[in-house]
N, C-alpha and C positions, 0 to 999 in steps of 0.2 A: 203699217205704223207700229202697231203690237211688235212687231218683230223687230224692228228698229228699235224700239225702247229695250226688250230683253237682252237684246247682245247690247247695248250702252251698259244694261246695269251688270251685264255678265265681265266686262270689258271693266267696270269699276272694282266688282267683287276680287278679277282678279289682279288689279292693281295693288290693293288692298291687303291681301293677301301675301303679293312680291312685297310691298315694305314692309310686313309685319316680318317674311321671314326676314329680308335685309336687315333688321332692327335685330332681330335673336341673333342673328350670326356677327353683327357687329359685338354686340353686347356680350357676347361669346369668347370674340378674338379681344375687345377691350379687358374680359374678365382676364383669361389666358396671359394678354400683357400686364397686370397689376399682381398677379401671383409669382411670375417670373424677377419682377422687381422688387417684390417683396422677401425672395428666398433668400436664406444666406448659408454660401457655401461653408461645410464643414471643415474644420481646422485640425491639422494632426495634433495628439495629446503631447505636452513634452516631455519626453524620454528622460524616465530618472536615475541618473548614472549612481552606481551603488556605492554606500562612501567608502574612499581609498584607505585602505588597513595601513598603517606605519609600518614602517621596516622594522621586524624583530631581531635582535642582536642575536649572533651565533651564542650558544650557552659556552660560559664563561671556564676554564682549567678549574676552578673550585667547585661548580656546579656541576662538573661531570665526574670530578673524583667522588664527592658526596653521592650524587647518585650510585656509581658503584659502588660505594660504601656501603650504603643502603641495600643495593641489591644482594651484595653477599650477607650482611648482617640478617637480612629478612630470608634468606633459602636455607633450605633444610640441608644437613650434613648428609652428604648421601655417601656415604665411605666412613669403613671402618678404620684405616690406616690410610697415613699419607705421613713425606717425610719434604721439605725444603733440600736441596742438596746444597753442596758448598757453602753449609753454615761453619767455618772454623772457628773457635775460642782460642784466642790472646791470651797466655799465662802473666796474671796481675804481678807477680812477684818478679817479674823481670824490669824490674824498675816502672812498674805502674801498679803500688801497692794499695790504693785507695782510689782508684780509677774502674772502676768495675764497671758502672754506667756508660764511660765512653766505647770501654774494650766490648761492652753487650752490641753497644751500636756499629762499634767497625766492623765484627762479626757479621752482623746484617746486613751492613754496606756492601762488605766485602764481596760476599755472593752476589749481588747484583756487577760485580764485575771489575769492583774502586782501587782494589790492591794496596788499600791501605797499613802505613806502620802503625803500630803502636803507640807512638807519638802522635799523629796527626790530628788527632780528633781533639786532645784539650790541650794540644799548644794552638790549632788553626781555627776552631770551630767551639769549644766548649765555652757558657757563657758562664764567668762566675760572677758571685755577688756577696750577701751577707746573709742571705736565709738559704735554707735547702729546699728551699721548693722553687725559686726563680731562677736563683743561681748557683755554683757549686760552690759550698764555702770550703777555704781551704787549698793544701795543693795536694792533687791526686798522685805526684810521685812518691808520694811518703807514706804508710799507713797510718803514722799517731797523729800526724799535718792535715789529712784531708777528713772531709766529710762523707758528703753527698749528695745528692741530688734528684727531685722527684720530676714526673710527665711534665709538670707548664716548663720549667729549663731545658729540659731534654728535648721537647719541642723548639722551639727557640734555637738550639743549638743543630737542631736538624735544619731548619729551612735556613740558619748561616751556613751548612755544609750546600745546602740543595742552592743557595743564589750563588754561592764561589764556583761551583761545578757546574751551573747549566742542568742540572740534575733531574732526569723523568719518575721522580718520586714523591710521594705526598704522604707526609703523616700524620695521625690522627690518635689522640689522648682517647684511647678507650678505656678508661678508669671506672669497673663499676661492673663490667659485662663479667658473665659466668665463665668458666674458662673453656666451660663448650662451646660456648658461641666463639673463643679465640681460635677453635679448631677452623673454624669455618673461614677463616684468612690464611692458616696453613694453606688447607684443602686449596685456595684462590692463591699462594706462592707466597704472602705476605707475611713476614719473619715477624716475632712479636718482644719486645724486650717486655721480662718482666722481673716485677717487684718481691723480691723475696730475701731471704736468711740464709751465710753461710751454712752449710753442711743441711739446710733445712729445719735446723734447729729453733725451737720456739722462739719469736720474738718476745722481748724485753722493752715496753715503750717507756723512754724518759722524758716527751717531754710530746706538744703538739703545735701546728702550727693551721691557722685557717686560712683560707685563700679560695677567693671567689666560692664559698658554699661550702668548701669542703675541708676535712680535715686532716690532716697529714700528719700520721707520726712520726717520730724519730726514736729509733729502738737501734742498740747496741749491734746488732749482727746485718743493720740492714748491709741488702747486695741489690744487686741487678744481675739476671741471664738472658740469655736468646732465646724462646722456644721454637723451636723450628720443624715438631715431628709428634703423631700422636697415635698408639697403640689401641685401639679400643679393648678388641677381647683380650689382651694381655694387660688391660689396664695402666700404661705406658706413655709415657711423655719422651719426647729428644731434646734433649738440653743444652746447650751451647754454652758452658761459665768456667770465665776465667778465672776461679776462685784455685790459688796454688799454681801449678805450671798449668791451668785451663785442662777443659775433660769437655768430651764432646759424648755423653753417654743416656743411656734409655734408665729413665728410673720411676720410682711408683707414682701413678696418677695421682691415688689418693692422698697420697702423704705432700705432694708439692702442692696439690687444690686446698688443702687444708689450711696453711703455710701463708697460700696465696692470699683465702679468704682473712683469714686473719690479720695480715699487715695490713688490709685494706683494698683490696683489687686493685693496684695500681699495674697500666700497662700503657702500651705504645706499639699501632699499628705501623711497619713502614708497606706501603702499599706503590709498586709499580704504573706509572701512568705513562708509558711511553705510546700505550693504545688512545694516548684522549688527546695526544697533542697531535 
């Protein structure tokens, strides 16, 4: 009878026992499913496309002449001599007695290739007016008839030759720079007209004229020449001026810088762009 009761209660214990663990392992697989429904799957971050940069315009024929401008203006002269070739001087007195500014400019032209007469620049391209700083008063075939004419007309009158021709050239009013620094545009092939006095002789100023900042004489002997050529140790300039039947000769640095400085540094780069277009 003893023995019959222990195996009952053995028989309970291990009933007891089976649903206890039945009960973990349910509670186990219920825990397992409440975690699974509970998770939430990770989501890709979204991808931040970087902002789109606009289209930059190619730099403009102005912006890259200026830049070269800049570049030769700001490098050092590294040469003592250098000369333009096929700078000619137009003799004024062959019926362009007071034209000296255009014959500077055909000069310059002309090396670049233009074969221009002596006529063509102020019957097709010179702009006149009533002052001599905008426009040429006067007519340049006569000596006692004409005036003359300073950088803003002379500019003006370059880009009327440059929009008639199609023209790979850009000019630029350098009125102010040393005349060492004009070497630095030879040295770069760029002819320079400038502002000076028959024979080099002292100006005589009669009267003045202002225009945007600046002041502009008017003196008895003004002229215009081409500089196209510079000597250092000989102290030496090449000079292009039609003054009499035109003279294409080397003469004293210091005596034309003097000259120069005096009327006022007035000049005119014509600078080559046929590299920018």
């Amino acid at each position: 009878m003893k023995r019959v009761l222990i195996l009952l209660l053995a028989a309970l214990t291990l009933a007891g026992c089976a649903k206890s663990v039945d009960s973990s392992a349910q509670a186990s697989a219920d825990s397992a499913t409440y975690d699974e429904s509970q998770r939430v799957e990770p989501t890709e971050e979204a991808v931040t496309e970087p902002p789109t940069e606009p289209p930059t315009e190619p730099p403009s024929l102005d912006e890259l002449a200026q830049q070269k401008y800049d570049r030769i203006l700001s490098s050092e002269l590294d040469t003592e001599f250098d000369v333009i070739d096929n700078v000619e001087p137009l003799g004024q007195l062959n019926g362009m007695q007071a034209g000296c500014e255009a014959l500077a400019l055909t000069a310059a032209l002309n090396h670049f290739g233009y074969g221009l007469d002596i006529d063509d620049i102020v019957d097709d391209y010179l702009v006149y007016g009533n002052d001599f700083v905008t426009g040429y008063v006067g007519d340049p075939h006569r000596f006692y008839d004409g005036a003359g004419i300073y950088p803003p007309g002379m500019l003006t009158t370059i880009w009327n030759f440059i929009d008639g021709n199609d023209a790979a050239l850009y000019p630029f009013d350098t009125t102010g720079l040393e005349l060492h620094d004009l070497y630095k545009f030879i040295h770069a092939g760029c002819p320079v007209l400038i502002w000076t006095t028959y024979d080099r002789s002292r100006p005589y100023i009669e009267q003045t004229r202002e225009y945007e900042g600046v002041t502009y004489p008017w003196y008895d002997t003004e002229h215009c020449v081409c500089l196209h050529g510079f000597h250092l140790p000989d102290n030496e300039v090449k000079v292009a001026d039609s003054w009499d039947n035109g003279k294409d000769d080397w003469e004293d640095a210091s005596r034309f810088e003097d000259i120069y400085d005096e009327v006022g540094r007035f000049s005119v780069v014509l600078m080559d762009v046929s590299d920018l277009k």
